[in-house]
C-alpha positions in Angstrom: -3.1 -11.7 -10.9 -1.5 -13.5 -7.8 1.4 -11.4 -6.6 4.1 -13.1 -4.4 5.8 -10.6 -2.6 9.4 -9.8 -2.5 11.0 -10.4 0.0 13.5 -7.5 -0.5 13.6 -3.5 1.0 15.3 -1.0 -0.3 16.3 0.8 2.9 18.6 4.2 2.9 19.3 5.8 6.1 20.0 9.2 7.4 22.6 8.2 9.8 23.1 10.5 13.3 26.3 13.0 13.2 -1.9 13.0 -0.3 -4.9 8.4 -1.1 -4.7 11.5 -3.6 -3.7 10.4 -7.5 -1.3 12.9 -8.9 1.1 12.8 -11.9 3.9 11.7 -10.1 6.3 11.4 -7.4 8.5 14.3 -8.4 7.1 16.8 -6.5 4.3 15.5 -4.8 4.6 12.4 -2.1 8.5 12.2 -2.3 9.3 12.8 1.1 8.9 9.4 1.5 11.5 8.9 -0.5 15.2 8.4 0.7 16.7 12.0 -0.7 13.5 12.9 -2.3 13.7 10.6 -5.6 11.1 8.3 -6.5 12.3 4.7 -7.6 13.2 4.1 -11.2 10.9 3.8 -14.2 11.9 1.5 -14.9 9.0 -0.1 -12.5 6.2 1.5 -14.3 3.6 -0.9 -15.9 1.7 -0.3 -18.7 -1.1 1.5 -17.1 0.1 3.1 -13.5 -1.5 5.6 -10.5 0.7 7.4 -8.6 -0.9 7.6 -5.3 0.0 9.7 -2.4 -1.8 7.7 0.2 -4.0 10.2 2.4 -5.8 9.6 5.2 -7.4 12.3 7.2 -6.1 14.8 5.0 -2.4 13.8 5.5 -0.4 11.6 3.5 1.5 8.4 4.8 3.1 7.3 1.9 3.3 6.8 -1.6 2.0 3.7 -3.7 2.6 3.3 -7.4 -0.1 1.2 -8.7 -1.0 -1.2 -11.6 -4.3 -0.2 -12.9 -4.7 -3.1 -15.1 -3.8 -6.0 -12.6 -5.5 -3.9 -9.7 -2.7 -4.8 -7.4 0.4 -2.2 -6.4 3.6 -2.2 -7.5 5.3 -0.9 -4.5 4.3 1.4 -1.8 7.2 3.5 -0.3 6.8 4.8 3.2 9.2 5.8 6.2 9.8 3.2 8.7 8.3 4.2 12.3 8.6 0.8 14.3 5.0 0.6 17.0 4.1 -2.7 19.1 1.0 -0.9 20.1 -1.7 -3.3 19.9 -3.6 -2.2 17.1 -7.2 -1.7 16.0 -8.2 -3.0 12.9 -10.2 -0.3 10.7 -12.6 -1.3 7.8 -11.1 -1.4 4.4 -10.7 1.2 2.4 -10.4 2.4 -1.8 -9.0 4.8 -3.3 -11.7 7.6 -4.7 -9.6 9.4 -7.2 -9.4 6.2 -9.3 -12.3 6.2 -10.6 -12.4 10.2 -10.7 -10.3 12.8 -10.3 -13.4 15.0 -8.5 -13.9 12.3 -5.7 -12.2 13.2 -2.4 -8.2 12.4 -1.9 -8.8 11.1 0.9 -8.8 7.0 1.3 -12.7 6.1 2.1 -14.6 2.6 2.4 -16.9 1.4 -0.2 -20.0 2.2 1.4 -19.2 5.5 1.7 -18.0 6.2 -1.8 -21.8 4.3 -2.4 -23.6 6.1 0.0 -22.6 9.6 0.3 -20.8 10.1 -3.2 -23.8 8.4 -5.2 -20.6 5.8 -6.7 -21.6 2.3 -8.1 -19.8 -0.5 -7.0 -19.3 -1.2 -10.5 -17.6 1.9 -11.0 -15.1 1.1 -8.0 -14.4 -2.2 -9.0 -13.2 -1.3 -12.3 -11.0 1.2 -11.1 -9.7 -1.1 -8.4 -9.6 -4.3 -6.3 -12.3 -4.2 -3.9 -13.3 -6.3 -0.3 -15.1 -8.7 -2.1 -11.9 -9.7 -4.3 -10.7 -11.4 -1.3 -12.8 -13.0 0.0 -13.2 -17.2 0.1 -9.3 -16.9 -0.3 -7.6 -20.4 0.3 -4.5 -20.3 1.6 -4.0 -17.0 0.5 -3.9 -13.9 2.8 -4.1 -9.7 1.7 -0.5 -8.8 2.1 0.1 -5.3 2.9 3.2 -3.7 1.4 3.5 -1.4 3.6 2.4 -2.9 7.0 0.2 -1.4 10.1 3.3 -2.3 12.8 5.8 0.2 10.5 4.0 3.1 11.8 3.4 4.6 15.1 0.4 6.7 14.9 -3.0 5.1 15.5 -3.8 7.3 11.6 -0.7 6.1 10.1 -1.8 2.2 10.7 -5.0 3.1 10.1 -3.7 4.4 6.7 -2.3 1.2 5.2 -5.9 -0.2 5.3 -6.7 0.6 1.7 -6.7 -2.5 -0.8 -4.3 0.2 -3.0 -1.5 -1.2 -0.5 -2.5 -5.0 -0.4 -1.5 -7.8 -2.8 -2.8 -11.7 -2.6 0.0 -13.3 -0.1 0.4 -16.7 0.6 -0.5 -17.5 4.3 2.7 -19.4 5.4 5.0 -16.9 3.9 2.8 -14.3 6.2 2.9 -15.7 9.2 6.6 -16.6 8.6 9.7 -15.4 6.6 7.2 -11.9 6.2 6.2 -11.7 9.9 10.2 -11.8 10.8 11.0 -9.6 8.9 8.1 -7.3 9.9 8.8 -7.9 13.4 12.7 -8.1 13.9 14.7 -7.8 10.6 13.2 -4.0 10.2 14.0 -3.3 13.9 17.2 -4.6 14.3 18.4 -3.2 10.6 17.4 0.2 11.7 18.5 0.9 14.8 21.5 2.8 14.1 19.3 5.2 11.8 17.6 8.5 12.5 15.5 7.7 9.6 14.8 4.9 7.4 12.8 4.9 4.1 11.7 1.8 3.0 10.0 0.9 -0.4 8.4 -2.7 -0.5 7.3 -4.0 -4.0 5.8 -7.5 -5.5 6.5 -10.1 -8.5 3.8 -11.6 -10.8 2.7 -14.9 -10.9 0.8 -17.1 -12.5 -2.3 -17.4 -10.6 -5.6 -15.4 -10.4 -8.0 -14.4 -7.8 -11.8 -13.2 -8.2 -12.8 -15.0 -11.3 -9.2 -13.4 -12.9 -10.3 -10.2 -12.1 
């Protein structure tokens, strides 16, 4: 399902003065969470992951994630500003979808095909995949939670999993969504020792990769 995303942040701030599945965000991932408590559940779907998004064995941040439209609800993560140019990692998935045995860590496809003996049908049932997105028209894969909010070469690298990525129309990327990637965030938070930020999407009506 085509995803618009919302254009909306929940930002709390502490003023001056695991891509591992787990049962929730209770205990486990809520540091990225503005006083340690997860959003409502008032978010849930019908069939949702909690995943603490890991990347070389350390979390970045914490996606809940609709397992029957294959697309994330929100992603929650703490804002770390970087204009260092970037390098663009391949893709990643997220292992423990399609079981609980597979590594926490975030890996590509090939990988998951290669070394963990994992059909692609297996990962595209569990999950969106590359080839969802590709031959897009007019459409663009939105992160939630975007590579320039982090300042670590591992934490950009992190938000390179399709678990963090919903179908985004082009304009509104390289527009209303860049400005506010690029100089809402920054100037909103530059009175704040920390800011948490949790980024979320809307349905719509439209489908990509055959409806998939």
């Amino acid at each position: 399902m085509l995803w618009l995303l919302l254009l909306q942040v929940w930002e709390s701030c502490l003023w001056l003065g695991h891509g591992e599945v787990v049962e929730s965000f209770a205990n486990t991932c809520n540091e990225f969470f503005y006083q340690k408590m997860p959003a409502t559940n008032g978010l849930l779907p019908e069939n949702p992951a909690w995943i603490c998004q890991t990347f070389k064995d350390q979390p970045f941040y914490a996606t809940l994630y609709d397992k029957d439209r294959r697309i994330p609800v929100y992603s929650a993560y703490i804002y770390q500003f970087d204009t260092s140019k970037r390098v663009t990692p391949l893709w990643m998935v997220e292992p423990q979808l399609i079981r609980d045995n597979l590594p926490k860590d975030m890996e590509t496809e090939a990988t998951l095909r290669e070394t963990y003996e994992v059909s692609q049908d297996d990962i595209s049932e569990s999950q969106a995949v590359y080839q969802d997105y590709l031959k897009l028209k007019g459409l663009d894969r939105g992160h939630l939670n975007p590579a320039s909010h982090h300042d670590t070469q591992d934490g950009r690298d992190a938000t390179f999993t399709l678990t963090n990525i919903v179908p985004q129309n082009t304009a509104l990327n390289n527009g209303a969504w860049n400005r506010y990637e690029m100089k809402t965030m920054p100037k909103k938070s530059k009175d704040c020792q920390t800011t948490y930020a949790i980024v979320g999407a809307v349905p719509g009506n439209s489908y990509i990769a055959d409806g998939r």
